[in-house]
C-alpha positions as CSV (number, residue, x, y, z in Angstrom):
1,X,0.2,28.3,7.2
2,X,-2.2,25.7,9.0
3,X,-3.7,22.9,6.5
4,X,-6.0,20.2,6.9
5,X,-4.7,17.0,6.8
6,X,-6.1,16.3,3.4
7,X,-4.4,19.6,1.9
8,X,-1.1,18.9,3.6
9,X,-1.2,15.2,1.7
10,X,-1.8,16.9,-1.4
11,X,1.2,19.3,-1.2
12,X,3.5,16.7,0.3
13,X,3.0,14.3,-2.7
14,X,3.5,17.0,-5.0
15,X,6.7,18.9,-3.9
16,X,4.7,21.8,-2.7
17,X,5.3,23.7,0.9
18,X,4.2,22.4,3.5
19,X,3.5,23.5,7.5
20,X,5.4,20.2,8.5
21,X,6.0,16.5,7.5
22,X,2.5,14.5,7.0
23,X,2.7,11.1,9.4
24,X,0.8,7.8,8.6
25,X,1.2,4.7,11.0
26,X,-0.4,1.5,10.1
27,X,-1.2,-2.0,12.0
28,X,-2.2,-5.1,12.1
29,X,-5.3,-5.8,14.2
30,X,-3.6,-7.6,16.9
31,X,-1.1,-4.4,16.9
32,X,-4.2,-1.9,16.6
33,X,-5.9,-3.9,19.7
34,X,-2.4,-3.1,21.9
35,X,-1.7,0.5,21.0
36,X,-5.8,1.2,21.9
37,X,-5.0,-0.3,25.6
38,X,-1.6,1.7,25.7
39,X,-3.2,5.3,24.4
40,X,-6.5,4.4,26.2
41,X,-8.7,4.9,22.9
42,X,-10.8,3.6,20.7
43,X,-10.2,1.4,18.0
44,X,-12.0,4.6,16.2
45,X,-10.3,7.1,18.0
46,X,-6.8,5.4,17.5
47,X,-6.2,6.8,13.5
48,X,-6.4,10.6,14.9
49,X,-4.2,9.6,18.1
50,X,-1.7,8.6,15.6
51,X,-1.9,11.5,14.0
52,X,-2.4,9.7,10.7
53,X,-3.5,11.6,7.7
54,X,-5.0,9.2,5.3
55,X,-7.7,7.2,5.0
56,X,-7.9,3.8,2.6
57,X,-11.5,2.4,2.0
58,X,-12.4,-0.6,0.4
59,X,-15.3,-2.5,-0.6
60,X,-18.2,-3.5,0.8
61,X,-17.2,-7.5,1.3
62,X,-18.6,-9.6,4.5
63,X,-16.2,-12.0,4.3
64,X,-17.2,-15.1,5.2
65,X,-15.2,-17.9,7.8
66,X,-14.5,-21.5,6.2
67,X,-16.3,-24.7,8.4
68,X,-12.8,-25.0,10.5
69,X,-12.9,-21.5,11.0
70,X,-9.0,-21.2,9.8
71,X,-9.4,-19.5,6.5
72,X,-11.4,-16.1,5.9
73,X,-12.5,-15.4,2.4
74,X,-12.2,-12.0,0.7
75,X,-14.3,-10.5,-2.2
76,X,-12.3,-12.6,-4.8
77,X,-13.0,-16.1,-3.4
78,X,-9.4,-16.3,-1.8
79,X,-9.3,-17.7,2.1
80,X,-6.6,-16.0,4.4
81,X,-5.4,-17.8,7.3
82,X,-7.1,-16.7,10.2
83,X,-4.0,-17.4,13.0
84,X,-1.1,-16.0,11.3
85,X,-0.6,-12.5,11.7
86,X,-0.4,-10.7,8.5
87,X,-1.4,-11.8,4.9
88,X,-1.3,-15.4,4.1
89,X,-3.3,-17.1,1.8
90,X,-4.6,-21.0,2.5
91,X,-7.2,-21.6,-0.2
92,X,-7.0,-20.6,-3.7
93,X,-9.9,-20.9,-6.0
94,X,-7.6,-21.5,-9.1
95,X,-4.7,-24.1,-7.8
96,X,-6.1,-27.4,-9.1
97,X,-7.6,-25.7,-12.6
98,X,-6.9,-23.2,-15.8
99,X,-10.4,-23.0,-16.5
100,X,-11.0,-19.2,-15.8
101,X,-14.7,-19.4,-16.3
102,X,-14.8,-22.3,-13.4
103,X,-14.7,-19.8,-10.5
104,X,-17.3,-17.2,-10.0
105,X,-15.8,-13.9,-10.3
106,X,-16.8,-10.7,-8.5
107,X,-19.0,-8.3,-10.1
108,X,-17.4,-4.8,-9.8
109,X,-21.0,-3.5,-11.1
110,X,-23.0,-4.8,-8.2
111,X,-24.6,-1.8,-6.6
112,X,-23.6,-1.2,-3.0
113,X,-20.0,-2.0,-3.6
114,X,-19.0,1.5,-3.0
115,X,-21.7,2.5,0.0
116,X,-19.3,2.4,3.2
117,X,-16.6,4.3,1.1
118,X,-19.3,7.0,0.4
119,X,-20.5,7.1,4.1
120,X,-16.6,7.6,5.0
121,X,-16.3,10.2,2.7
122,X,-19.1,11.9,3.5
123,X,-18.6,12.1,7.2
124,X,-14.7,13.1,7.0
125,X,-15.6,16.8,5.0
126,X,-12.2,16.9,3.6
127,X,-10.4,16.7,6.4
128,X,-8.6,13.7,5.1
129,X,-6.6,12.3,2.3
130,X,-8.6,9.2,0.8
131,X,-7.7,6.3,-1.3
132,X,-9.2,3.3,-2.6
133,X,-7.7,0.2,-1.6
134,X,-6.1,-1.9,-4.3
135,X,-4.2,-4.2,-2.5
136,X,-2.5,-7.0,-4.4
137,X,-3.8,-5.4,-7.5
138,X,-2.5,-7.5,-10.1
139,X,0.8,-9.8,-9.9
140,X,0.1,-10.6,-6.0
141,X,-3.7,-10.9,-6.9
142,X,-3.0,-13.0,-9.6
143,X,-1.4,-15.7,-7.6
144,X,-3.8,-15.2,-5.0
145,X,-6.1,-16.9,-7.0
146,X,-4.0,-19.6,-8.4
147,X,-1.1,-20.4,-5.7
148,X,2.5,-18.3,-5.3
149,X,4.8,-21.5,-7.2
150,X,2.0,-22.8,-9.0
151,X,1.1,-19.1,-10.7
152,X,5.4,-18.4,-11.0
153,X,5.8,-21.5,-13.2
154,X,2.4,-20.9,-15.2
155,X,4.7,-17.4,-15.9
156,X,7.5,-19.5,-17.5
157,X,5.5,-22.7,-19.0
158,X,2.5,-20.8,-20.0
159,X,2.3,-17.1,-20.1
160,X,-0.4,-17.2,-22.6
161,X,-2.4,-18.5,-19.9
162,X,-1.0,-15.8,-16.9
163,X,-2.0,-13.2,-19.1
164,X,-5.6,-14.0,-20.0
165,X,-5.4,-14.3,-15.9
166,X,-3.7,-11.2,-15.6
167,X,-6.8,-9.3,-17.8
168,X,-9.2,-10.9,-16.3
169,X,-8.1,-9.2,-13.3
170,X,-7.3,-5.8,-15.1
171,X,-10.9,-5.8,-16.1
172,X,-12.6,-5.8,-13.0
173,X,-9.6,-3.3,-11.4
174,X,-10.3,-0.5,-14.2
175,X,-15.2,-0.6,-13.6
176,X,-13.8,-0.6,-9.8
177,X,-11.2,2.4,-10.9
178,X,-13.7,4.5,-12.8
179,X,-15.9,3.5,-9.9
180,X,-14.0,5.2,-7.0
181,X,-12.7,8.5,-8.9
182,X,-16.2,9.2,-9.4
183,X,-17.3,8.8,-5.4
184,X,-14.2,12.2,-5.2
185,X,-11.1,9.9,-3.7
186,X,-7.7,11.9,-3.8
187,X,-5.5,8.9,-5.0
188,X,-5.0,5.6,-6.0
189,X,-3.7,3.5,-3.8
190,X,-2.0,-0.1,-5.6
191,X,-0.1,-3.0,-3.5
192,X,2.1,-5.1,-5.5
193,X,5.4,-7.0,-4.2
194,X,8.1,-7.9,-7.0
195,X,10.5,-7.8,-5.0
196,X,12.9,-10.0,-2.5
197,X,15.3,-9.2,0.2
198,X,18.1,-9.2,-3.4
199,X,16.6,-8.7,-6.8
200,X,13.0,-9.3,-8.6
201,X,11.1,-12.3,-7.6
202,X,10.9,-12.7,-11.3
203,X,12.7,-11.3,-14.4
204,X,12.2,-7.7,-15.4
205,X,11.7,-9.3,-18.6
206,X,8.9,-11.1,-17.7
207,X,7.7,-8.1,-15.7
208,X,7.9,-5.8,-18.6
209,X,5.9,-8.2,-20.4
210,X,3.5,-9.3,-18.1
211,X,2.4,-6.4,-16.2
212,X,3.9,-3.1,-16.7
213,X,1.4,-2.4,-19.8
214,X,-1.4,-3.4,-17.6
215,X,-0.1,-1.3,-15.0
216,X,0.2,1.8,-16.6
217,X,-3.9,1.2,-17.7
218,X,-4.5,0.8,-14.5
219,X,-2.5,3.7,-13.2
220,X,-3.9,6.1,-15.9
221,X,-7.5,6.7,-15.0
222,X,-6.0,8.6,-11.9
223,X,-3.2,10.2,-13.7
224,X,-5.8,11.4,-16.5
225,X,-8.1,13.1,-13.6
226,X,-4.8,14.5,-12.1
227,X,-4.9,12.7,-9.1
228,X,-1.7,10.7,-7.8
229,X,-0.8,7.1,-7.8
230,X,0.4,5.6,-5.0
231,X,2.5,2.1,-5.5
232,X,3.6,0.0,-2.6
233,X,6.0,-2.9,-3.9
234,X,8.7,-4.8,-1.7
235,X,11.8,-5.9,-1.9
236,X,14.8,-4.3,-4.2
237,X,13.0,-3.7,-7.3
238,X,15.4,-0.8,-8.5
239,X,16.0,-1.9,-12.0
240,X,12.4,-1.4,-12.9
241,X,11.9,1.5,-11.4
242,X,12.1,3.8,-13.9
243,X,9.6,1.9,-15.7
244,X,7.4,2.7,-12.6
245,X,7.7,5.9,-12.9
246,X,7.5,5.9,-16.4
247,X,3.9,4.4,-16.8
248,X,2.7,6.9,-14.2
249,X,3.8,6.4,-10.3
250,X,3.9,9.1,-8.4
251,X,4.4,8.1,-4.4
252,X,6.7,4.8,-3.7
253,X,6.1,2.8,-0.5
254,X,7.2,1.0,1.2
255,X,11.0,2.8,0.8
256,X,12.8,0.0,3.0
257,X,15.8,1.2,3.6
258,X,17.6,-2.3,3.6
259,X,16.5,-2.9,0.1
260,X,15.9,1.0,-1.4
261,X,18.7,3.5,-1.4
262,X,17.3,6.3,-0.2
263,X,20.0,8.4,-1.5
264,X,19.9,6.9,-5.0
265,X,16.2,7.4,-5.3
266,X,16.5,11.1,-4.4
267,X,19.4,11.3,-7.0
268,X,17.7,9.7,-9.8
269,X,14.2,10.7,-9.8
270,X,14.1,14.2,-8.1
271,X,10.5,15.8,-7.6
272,X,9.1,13.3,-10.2
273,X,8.5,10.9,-7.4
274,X,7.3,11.7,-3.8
275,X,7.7,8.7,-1.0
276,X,5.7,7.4,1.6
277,X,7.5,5.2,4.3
278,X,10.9,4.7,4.7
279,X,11.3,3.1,8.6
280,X,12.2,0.3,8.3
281,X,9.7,-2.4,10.4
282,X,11.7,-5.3,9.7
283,X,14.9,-4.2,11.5
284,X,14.8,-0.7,14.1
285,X,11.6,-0.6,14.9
286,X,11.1,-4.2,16.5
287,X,14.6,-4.3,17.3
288,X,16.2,-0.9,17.5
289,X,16.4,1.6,20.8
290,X,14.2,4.2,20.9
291,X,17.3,6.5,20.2
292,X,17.8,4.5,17.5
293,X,14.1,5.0,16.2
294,X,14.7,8.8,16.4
295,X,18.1,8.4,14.3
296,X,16.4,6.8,11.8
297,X,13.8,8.9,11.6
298,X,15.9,12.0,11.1
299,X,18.0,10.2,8.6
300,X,15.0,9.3,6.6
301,X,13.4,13.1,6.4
302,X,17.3,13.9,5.6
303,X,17.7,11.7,2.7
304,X,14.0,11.8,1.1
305,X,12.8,14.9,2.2
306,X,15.9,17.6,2.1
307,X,13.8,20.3,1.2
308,X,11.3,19.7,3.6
309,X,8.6,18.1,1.2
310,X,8.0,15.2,-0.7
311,X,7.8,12.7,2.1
312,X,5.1,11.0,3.8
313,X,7.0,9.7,6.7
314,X,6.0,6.5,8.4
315,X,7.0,3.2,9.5
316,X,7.9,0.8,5.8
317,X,5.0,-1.4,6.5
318,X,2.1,-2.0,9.0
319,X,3.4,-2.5,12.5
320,X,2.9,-5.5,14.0
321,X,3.2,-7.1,17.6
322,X,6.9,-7.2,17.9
323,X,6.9,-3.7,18.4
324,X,7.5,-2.0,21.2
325,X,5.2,0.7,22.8
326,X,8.6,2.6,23.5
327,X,10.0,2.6,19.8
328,X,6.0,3.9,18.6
329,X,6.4,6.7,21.3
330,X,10.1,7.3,20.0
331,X,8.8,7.4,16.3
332,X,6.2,9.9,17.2
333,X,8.4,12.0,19.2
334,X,11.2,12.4,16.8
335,X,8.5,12.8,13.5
336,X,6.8,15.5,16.0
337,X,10.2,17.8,16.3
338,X,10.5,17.1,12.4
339,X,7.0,18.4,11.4
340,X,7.6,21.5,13.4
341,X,11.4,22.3,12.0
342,X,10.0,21.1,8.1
């Protein structure tokens, strides 16, 4: 049984057969720019060197640098620092105001918003899994927009205001939604972190309140055209995770081991939820031996995938620079020998 990487995706998530263990390896640009020079490929080439079998699209944005040249702008209005790797916002539209109608909000109507994500699918033929991109979808987008402290007190001094927020938000998500399972993606794809290192950022409480039902509207469009929903949420976030899976999850990411019992989740949810992850980047992968990398590796497809499915195995998060061209050989190695015993 030989399947495309799209097919192999599909049965993975779902607890079907499969010829072997679906890989995904993601990276910072800085990262992406050293593993090109070390494989001696393209930046295009790089995905299929990596043997990576999904594909994320997004919209069509052209972000825009501010005057100093230290914060980029993304399609909400939010500027990113431009010399920290990784995501960190430095200018929110929303920190000094509650006046929602003072910023000009996106249009997920606008024509053209979908155009590159078309092209993509159009060119790949089905060879690959794809997914829109909604990265810090609601909680994370939320205080994007208004500033992480500023938006976690709003939550406890005025949570009527978090939630008109928290639709606004919702509102453009679900034309954007509709949008993208229209174009033919194979998912959704949804980034939000509740977690720390120990417990909730916040309450479950609050989280139950605040957005679980907004989740679940968000999640359902997939879940109604049968597709499945893909969550990635760090940090030990275990007591709401039934809840998760309750208002329609059907792939967790990141699976950090230091935070996620691997075993637990196995024990608890069975094949109602499939994982995608679960090597850790903060700890062996920077840090570890590459015999160490090919331990964990084999402990991971041991503990989430025991029947040889279910499991999308990969490093927790994107790799970044601290990351040794050894311990990415190591990882490839050891998930190679997996996919051809799974």
């Amino acid at each position: 049984m030989t399947l495309t990487h799209k097919e192999r995706m599909l049965r993975a998530l779902t607890y079907q057969p499969v010829d072997r263990i679906p890989t995904q390896i993601n990276y910072t640009d800085e990262m992406g720019e050293i593993l090109c020079e070390h494989f001696g490929v393209s930046a295009q080439e790089l995905p299929a060197r990596l043997d990576n079998h999904m594909i994320r699209v997004d919209l069509n944005h052209e972000s825009y640098l501010s005057e100093d040249g230290l914060a980029r702008y993304d399609w909400w209005g939010v500027g990113w620092d431009t010399v920290i790797e990784g995501y960190w916002p430095k200018d929110a539209p929303l920190a000094k105001t509650k006046d929602l109608d003072s910023m000009q909000w996106p249009d997920p109507h606008a024509s053209g918003l979908l155009d590159n994500a078309a092209r993509i699918i159009e060119a790949d033929k089905g060879e690959h899994f794809i997914t829109p991109n909604f990265g810090f979808c609601l909680y994370e987008r939320a205080w994007s927009l208004r500033g992480f402290e500023t938006l976690n007190i709003d939550m406890i001094k005025d949570p009527h205001f978090v939630e008109e927020l928290l639709e606004r938000i919702v509102e453009i998500q679900l034309v954007l939604i509709h949008r993208f399972i229209e174009l033919g993606v194979d998912s959704g794809y949804f980034g939000d972190d509740y977690g720390a290192q120990q417990n909730m950022l916040f309450s479950p409480r609050q989280w139950r309140k605040l957005i679980k039902p907004r989740l679940a509207r968000m999640f359902a469009p997939f879940r109604q055209a049968g597709l499945p929903v893909i969550m990635h949420s760090d940090g030990d976030i275990a007591e709401i995770m039934p809840d998760l899976v309750e208002v329609g999850l059907t792939v967790f990411n990141p699976v950090q081991p230091e935070v996620t019992d691997h075993t637990w989740l196995r024990q608890t949810f069975a094949d109602r939820l499939a994982y995608y992850g679960g090597v850790s980047t903060q700890s062996v992968m920077p840090f570890g031996t590459p015999d160490e990398i090919r331990a964990s590796v084999r402990e991971c497809a041991r503990d989430l995938a025991p029947e040889g499915t279910g499991l999308v195995i990969a490093p927790s998060h994107r790799m970044m620079v601290d990351i040794s061209m050894a311990n990415v050989e190591a990882f490839l190695a050891e998930a190679a020998e997996l996919r051809v015993l799974a």
